[in-house]
N, C-alpha and C positions, 0 to 999 in steps of 0.2 A: 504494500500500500504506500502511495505519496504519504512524504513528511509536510504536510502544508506549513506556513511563518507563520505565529500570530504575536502580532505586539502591540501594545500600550503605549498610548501619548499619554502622560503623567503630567495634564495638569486641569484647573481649573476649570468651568465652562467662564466666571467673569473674568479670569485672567485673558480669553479669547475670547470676547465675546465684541468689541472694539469694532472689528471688520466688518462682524455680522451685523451688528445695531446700526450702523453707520456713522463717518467723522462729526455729523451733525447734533448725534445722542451720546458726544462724550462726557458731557457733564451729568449721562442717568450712573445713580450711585454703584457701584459694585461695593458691595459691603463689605468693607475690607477683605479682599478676599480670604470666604471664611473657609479657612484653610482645614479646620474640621472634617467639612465635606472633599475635601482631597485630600488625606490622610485616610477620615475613615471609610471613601468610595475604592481609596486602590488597597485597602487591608478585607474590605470585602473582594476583592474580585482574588485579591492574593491566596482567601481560603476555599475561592472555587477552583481554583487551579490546581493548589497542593490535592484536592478530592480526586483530581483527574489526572494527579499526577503529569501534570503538562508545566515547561519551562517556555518562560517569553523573555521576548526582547521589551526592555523598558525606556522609552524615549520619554527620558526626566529633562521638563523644562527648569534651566538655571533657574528660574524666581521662585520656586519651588524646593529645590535642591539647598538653595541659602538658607530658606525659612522652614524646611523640615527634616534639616539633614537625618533624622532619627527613621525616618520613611527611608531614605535612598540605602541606608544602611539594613534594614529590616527587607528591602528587597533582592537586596546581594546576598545577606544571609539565608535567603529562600530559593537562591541558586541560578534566581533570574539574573538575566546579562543586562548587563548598566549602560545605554549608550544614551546619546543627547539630539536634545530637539531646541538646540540654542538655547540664548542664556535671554531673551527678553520677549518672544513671540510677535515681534514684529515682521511684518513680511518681505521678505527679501528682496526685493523686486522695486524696494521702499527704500534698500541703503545701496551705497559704496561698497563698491569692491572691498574697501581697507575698515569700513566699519560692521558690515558682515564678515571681516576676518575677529577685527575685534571682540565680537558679537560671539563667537561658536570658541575662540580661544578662553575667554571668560568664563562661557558655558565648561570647560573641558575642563581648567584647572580646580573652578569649585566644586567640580563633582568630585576630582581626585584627595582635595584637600579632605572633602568630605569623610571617603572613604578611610584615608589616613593612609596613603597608599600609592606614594608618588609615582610610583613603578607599573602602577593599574595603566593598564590601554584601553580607551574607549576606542573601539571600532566602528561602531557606528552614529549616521546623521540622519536625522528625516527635519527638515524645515518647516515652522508653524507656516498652517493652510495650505503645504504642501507648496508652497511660491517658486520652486525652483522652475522656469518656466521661460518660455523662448527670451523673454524678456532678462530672464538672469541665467541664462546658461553657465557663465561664466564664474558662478557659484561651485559649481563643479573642481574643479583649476585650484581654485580654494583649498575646498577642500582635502583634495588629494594632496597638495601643499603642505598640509597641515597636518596628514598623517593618519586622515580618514580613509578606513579600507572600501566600505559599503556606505552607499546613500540608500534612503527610501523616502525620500521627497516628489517624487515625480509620480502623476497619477495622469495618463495616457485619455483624457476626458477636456473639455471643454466646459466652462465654468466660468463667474465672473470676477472671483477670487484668484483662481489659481487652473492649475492644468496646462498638462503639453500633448494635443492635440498630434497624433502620427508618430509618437515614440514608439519604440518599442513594448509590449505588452508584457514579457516576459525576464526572470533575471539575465541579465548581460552583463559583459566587462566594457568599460566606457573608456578609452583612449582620451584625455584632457588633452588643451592647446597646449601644456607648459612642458606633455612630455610625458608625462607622470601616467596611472591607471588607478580605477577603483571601481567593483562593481555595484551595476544600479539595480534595486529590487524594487519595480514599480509597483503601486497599489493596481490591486487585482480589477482589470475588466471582461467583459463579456460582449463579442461583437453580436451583433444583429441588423442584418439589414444593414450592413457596411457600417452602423454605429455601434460605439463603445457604451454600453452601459455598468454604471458604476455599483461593482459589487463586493466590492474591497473588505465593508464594513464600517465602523462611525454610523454615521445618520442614516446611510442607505439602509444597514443592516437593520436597525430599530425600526426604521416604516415599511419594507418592504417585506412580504410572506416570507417566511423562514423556507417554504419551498424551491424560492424561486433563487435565492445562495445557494441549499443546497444543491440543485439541478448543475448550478453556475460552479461550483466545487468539484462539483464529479467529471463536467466537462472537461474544466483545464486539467486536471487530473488525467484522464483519458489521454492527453496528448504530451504525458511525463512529464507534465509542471507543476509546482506548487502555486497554491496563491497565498496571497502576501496581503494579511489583513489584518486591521486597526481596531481597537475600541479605545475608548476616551471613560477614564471611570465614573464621570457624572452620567453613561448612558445608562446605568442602573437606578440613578438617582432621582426617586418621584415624588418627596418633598421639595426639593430647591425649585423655583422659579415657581413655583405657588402663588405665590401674594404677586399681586400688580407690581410695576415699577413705580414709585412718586411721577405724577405729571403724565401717566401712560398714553402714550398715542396709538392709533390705528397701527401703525409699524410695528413698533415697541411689543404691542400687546398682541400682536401675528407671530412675533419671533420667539417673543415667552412662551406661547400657548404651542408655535408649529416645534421648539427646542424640548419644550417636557412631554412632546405624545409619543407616547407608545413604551414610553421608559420602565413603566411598569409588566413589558413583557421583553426585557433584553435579558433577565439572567434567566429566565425560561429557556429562549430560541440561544443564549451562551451554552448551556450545561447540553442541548441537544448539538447542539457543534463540536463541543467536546465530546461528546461520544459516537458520535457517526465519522468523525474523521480524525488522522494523524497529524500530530500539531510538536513543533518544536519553535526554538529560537531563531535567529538570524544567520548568529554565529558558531550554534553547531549544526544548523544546516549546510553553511557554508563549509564546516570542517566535514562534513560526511561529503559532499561531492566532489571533493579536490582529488 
């Protein structure tokens, strides 16, 4: 049987939520982001996994990393692989070449500080909203610069955030302008009709029929690939975004209401994932096919 990836972006939904609300709703509050619910959203998903005996890839965003290093520590202890999702969840495609080097250098030392463990290598990157995109290719170059083996920022879809439309669907090794190589593990699609439909997991996974993954698992499966999929640990979480925002607008109260549906059926359609298919990390998927 396929080893399918499954990994964890390890942060907030208000830490990320900026893009989505839009630059016009930055002054609606994020409650300091209550970091409660990202400690106690990824300690829950951490003891469905130990049930299932499955190891992930955790893409811990730096602002997160700073303010709980006892999580990044408690997840390494559980045998999951530590990699980073930058150190401020800004989109990339939004800085400099020398300030997204800034940006993931930051991210990489505080997580090691963290750890206590100067000599730890994170291997892997995946970029907030997945921004690596025709617009910042050259985020790549970067990264392999810097000593990153694997990316998983790139999601082969079209989107008003993020996406690079005509990538490759599948893991590959990416040749950079500077010389260098690193391989890229896109989030997972599913063509139809000459389009990419996005079946990666995140948001798709939570609205769309647990059938219609699975179907989309077995196929790429079928043709010797893994797919390479996300959750976000607030997708379990069906207290938060409850209460209105102060001052809520028609927007506002579209992105609440369309961000908390269905979250009360994701560790259902999770624990049926885990047991209909084979699931590892990143990095010992990558150590099993070398």
């Amino acid at each position: 049987m396929i080893r399918n990836i499954l990994t964890l972006d390890i942060e907030g939904w208000y830490q990320s939520s900026l893009e989505i609300l839009g630059p016009e709703h930055a002054d609606v509050p994020r409650p300091v982001l209550p970091g409660e619910r990202v400690v106690s959203n990824t300690q829950r998903l951490l003891r469905i996994l130990a049930e299932y005996d499955v190891y992930t890839t955790c893409f811990i965003l730096g602002t997160v990393a700073e303010k709980y290093p006892d999580l990044v520590r408690e997840i390494k202890a559980a045998g999951h692989e530590i990699a980073t999702h930058g150190y401020s969840h800004e989109l990339v495609y939004h800085m400099t070449p020398a300030e997204f080097r800034a940006d993931v250098k930051r991210a990489i030392q505080l997580t090691k500080s963290v750890i206590h463990n100067s000599k730890f290598t994170i291997r892997g990157y995946r970029a907030p909203y997945f921004s690596i995109t025709q617009k910042s290719e050259w985020a790549l170059d970067v990264l392999a610069e810097l000593g990153i083996e694997y990316d998983s920022s790139i999601f082969p879809i079209r989107r008003k955030l993020y996406g690079f439309p005509g990538w490759e669907g599948y893991p590959h090794a990416v040749n950079t302008r500077n010389g260098c190589s690193l391989l890229e593990l896109p989030i997972s699609t599913l063509s139809i009709f000459g389009q990419n439909l996005p079946i990666g997991g995140g948001g798709y996974f939570r609205l769309l029929p647990y059938s219609l993954t699975q179907k989309a698992i077995h196929s790429i499966n079928s043709h010797g690939q893994p797919i390479i999929f996300y959750l976000h640990p607030y997708e379990l979480d069906t207290d938060e975004l409850r209460d209105p925002f102060p001052d809520e607008t028609w927007k506002t109260r579209f992105v609440r209401l369309s961000q908390r549906l269905n979250r009360g059926k994701t560790e259902e359609k999770l624990r049926r994932l885990l047991s209909d298919f084979e699931w590892t990390s990143a990095r010992r998927w990558i150590a099993e096919v070398k």
